[in-house]
Backbone bond lengths (Angstrom), bond angles and torsions (degrees), N, CA, C in turn:
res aa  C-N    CA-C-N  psi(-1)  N-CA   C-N-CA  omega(-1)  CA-C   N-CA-C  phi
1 X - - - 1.441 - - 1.526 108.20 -
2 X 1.391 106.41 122.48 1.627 114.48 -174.64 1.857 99.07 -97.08
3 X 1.255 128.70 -168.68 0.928 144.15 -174.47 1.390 127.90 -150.87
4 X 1.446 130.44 30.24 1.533 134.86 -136.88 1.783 107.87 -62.08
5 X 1.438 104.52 153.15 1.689 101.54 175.26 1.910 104.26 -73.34
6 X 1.414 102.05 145.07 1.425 116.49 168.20 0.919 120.42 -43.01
7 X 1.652 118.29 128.74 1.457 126.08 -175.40 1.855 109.47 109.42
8 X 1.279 110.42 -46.37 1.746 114.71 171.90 1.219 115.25 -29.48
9 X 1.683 113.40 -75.00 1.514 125.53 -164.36 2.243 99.32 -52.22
10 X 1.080 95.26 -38.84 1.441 101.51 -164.66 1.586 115.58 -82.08
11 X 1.712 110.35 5.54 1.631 134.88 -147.46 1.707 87.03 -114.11
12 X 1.551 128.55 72.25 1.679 91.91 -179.64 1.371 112.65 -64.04
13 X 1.016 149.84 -9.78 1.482 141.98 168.50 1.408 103.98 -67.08
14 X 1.050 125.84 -71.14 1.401 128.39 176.13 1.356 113.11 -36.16
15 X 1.417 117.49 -65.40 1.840 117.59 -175.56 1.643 103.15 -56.34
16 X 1.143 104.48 -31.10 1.592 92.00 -172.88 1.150 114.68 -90.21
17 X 1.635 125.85 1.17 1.420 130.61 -177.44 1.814 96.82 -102.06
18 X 1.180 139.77 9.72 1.528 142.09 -138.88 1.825 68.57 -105.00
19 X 1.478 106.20 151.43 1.405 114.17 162.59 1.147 121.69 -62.83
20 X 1.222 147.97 131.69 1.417 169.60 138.45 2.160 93.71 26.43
21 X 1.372 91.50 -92.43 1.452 102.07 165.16 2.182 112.56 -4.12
22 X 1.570 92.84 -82.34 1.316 121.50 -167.83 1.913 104.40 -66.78
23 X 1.477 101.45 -25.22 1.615 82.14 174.49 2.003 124.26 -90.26
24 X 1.561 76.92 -28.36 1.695 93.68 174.06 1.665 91.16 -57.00
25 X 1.293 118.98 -69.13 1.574 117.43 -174.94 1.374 130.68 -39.76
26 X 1.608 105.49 -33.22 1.399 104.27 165.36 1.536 127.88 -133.42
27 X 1.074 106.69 102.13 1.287 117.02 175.71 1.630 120.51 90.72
28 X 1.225 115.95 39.27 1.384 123.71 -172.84 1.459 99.15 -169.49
29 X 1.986 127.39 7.60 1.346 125.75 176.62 1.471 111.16 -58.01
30 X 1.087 123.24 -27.39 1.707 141.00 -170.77 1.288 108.88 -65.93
31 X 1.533 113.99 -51.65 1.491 131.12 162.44 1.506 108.99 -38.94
32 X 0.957 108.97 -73.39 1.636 116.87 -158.86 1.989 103.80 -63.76
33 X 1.749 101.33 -29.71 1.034 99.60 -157.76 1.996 100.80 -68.09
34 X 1.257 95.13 -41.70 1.639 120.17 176.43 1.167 124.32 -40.98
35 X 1.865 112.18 -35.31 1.372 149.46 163.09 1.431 113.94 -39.49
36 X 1.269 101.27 -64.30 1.624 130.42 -170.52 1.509 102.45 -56.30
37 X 1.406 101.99 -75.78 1.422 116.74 166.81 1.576 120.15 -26.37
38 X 1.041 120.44 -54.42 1.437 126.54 -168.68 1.720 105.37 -104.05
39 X 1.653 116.53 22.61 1.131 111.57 169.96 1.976 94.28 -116.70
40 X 1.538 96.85 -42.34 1.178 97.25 178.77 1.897 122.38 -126.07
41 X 1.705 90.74 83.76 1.403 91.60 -171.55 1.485 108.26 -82.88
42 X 0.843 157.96 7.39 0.898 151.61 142.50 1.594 135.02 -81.08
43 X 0.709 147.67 0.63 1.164 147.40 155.44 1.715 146.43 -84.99
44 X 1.579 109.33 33.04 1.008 138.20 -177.56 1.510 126.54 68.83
45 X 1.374 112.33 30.84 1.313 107.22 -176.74 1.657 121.95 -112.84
46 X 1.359 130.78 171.84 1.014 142.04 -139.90 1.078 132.25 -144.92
47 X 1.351 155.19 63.20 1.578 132.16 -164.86 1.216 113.27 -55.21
48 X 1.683 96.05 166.78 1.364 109.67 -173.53 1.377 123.96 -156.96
49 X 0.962 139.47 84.24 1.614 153.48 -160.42 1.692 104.90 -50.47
50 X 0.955 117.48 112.64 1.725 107.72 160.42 1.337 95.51 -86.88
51 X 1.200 128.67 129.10 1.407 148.37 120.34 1.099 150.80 -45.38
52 X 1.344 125.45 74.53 1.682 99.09 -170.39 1.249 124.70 -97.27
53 X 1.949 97.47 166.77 1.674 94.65 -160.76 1.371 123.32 -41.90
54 X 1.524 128.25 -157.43 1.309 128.96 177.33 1.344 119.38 -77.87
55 X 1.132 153.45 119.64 0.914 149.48 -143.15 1.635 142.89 63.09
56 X 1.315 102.34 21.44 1.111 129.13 176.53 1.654 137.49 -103.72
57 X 1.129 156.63 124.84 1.554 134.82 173.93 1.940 101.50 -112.56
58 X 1.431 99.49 161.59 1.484 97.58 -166.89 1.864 109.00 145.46
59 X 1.882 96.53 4.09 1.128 97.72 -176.20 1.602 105.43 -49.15
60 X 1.953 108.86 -179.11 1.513 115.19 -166.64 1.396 89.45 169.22
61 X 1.803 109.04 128.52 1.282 117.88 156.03 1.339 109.50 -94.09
62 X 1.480 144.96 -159.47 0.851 160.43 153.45 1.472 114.73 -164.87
63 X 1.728 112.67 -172.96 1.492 105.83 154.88 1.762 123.23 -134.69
64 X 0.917 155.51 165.62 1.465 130.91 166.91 1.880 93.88 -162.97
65 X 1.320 78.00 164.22 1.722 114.61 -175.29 1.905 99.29 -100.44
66 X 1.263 115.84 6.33 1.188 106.70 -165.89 1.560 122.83 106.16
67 X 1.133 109.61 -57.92 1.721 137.79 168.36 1.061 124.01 -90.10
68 X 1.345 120.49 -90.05 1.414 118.28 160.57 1.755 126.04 -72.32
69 X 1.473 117.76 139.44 1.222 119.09 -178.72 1.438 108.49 -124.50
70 X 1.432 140.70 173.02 0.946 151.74 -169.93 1.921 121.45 -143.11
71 X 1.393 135.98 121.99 0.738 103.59 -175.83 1.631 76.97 -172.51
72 X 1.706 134.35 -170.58 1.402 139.82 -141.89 1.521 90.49 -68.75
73 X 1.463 131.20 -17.59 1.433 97.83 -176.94 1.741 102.87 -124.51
74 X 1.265 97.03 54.89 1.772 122.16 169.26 1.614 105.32 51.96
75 X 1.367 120.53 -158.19 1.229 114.50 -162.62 1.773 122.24 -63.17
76 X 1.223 132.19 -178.48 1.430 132.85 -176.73 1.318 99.90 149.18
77 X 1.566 100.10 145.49 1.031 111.74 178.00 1.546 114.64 -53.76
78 X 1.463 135.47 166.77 1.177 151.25 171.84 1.087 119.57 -56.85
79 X 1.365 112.90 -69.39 1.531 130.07 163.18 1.671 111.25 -30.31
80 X 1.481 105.38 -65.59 1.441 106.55 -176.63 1.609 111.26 -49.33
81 X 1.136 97.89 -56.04 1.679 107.96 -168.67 1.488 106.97 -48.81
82 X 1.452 115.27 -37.68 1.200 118.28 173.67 1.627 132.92 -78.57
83 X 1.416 89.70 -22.86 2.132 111.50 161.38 1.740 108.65 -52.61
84 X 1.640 81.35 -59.42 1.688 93.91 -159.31 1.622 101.90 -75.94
85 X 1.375 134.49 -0.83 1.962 125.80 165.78 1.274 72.48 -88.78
86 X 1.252 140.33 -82.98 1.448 134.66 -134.47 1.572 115.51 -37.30
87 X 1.691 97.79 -55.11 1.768 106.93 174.80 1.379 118.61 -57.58
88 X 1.859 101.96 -53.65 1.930 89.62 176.13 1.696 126.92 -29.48
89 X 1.588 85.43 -61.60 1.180 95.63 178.22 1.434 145.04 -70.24
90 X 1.254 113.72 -13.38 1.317 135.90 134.19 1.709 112.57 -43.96
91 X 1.036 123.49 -60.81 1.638 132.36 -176.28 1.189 105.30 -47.18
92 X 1.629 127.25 -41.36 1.331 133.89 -177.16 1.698 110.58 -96.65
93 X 1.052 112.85 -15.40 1.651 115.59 -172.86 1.227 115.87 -153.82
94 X 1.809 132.71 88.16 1.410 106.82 -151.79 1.564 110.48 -67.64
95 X 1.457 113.87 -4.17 1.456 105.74 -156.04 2.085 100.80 -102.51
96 X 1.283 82.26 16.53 1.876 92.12 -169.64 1.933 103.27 -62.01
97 X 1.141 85.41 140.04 1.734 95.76 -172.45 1.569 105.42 -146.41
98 X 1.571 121.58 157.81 1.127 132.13 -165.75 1.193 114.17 -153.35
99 X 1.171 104.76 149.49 2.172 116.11 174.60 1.540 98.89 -119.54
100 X 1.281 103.33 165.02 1.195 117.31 -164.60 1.767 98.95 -119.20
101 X 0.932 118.59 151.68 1.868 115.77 -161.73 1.651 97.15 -162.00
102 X 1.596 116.31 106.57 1.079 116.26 161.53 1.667 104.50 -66.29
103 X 1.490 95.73 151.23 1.594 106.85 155.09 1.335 105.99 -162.45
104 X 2.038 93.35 143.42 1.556 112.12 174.45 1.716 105.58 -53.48
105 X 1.847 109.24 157.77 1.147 112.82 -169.48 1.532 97.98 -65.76
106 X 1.264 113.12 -66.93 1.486 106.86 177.14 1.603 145.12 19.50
107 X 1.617 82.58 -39.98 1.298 109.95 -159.25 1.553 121.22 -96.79
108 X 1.363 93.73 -13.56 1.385 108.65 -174.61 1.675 107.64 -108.19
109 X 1.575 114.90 20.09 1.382 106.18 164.41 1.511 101.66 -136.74
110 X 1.151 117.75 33.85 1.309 135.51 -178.73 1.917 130.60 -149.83
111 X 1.283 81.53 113.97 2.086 90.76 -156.64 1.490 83.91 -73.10
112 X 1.265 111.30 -53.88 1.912 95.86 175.00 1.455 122.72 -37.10
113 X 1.331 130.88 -53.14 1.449 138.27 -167.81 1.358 114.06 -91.58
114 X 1.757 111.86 -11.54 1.676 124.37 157.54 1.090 84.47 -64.55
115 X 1.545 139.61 -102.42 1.503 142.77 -156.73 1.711 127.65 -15.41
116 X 1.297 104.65 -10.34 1.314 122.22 174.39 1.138 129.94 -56.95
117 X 1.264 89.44 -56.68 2.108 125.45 156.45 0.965 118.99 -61.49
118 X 1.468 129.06 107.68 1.336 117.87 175.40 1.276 118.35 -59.17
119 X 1.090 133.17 156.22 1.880 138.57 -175.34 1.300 123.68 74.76
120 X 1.526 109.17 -9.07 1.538 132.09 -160.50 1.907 108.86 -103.46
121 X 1.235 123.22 110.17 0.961 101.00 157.01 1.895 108.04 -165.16
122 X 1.470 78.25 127.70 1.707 105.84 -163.58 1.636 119.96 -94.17
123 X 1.492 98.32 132.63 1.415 96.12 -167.06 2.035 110.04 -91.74
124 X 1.207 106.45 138.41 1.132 104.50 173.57 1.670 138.02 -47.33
125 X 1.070 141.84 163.89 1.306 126.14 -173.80 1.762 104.10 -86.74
126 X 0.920 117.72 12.07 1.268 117.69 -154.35 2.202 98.05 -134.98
127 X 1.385 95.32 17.93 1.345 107.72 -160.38 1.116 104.61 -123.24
128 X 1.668 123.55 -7.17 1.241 106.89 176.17 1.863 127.85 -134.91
129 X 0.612 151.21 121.04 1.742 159.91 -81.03 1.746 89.93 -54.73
130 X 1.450 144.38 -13.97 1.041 142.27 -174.18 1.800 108.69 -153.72
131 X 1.161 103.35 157.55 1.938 88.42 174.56 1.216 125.77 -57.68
132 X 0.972 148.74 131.18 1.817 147.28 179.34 1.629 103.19 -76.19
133 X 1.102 113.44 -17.97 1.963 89.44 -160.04 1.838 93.77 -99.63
134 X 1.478 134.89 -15.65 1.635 113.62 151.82 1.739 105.35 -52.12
135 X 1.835 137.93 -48.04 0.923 112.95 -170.98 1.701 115.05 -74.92
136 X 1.005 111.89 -36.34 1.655 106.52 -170.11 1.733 104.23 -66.86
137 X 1.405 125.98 -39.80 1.195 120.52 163.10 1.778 129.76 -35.10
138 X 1.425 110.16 -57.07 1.483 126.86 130.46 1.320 132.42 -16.34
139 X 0.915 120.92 -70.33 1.754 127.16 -175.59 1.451 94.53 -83.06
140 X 1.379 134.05 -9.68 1.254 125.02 -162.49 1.787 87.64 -86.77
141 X 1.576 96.57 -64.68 1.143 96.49 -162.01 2.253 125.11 -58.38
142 X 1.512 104.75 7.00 1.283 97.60 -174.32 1.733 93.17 -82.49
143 X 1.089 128.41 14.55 1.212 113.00 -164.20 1.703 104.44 -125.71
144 X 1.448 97.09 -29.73 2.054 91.89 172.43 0.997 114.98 126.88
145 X 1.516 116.55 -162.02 1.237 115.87 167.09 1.639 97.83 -99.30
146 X 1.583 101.61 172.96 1.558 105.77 169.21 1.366 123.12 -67.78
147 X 1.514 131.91 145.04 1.484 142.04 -173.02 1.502 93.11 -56.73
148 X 1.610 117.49 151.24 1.216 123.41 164.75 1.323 117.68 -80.92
C-alpha cells in the first residue's frame, strides 16, 4: 500500500510516469490483476477486491489460488499479502478494517460492471494517459508463471 501526494492520481502524466511498482499499487492493481488472469486462466486463480470499511481508502485487487496470490510485489503467500495491507493500513489508521469481495475478471476492465459494487469503481485500461494492459502484461511477465 502506497500513499501518493495530492494531485498524482488526478495527473495522467504523472500517474503514468509513477514507477511500475507504485502504479500497479495504486490505482491500476485491477489492470495487472486482469493480466494474470487472462495470461493464466487456468490455473485456479481468482481476484479479489480488498475493500475497506466505510470511511476508509486502501482499496487493492489482487489474485490467488487460495495459497498463493499475486499482485504489484509478485508472488506471496495469501496470508502475508493480506498481513502486510492489513498493517499498512493500520500504520495510517489504527482503526482501518477491510472485507474481502470476490469478483469475476470481467469486471476489472470495465468501469460500468465496477459500478455494480458499491464503493468500487474501476477504470478501464484504455482510460488512462496510454493503455495499461501492454504495461501490466510486461511487469507481469518479469515474474513467470505461477509456483506449482
Amino acid at each position: 500500500m502506497f500513499r501518493l501526494k495530492p494531485g498524482i492520481k488526478s495527473n495522467p502524466e504523472k500517474r503514468w510516469n509513477l514507477p511500475e511498482r507504485v502504479f500497479f499499487a495504486c490505482g491500476a492493481c485491477h489492470i495487472l490483476a486482469h493480466a494474470f488472469l487472462e495470461t493464466y486462466p487456468d490455473r485456479g486463480f481468482r481476484a479479489v477486491w480488498i475493500r475497506p470499511a466505510e470511511g476508509f481508502s486502501g482499496n487493492h485487487v489482487f489474485v490467488s489460488d487460495g495459497c498463493a496470490a499475486f499482485d504489484y510485489h509478485g508472488y506471496r503467500n495469501e496470508a502475508a499479502l493480506l498481513a502486510h495491507q492489513w498493517a499498512k493500513g493500520r500504520r495510517w489508521w489504527p482503526e482501518w478494517d477491510a472485507t474481502l469481495i470476490p469478483l469475476p475478471q470481467e469486471v476489472l476492465v470495465s468501469e460500468a460492471k465496477s459500478k455494480i459494487y458499491d464503493g468500487l469503481w474501476l477504470r478501464e485500461p484504455n482510460q488512462f494517459l496510454h493503455d495499461a494492459m501492454p504495461r501490466a502484461r510486461a511487469f507481469l511477465a518479469r515474474f513467470g508463471p505461477p509456483p506449482d
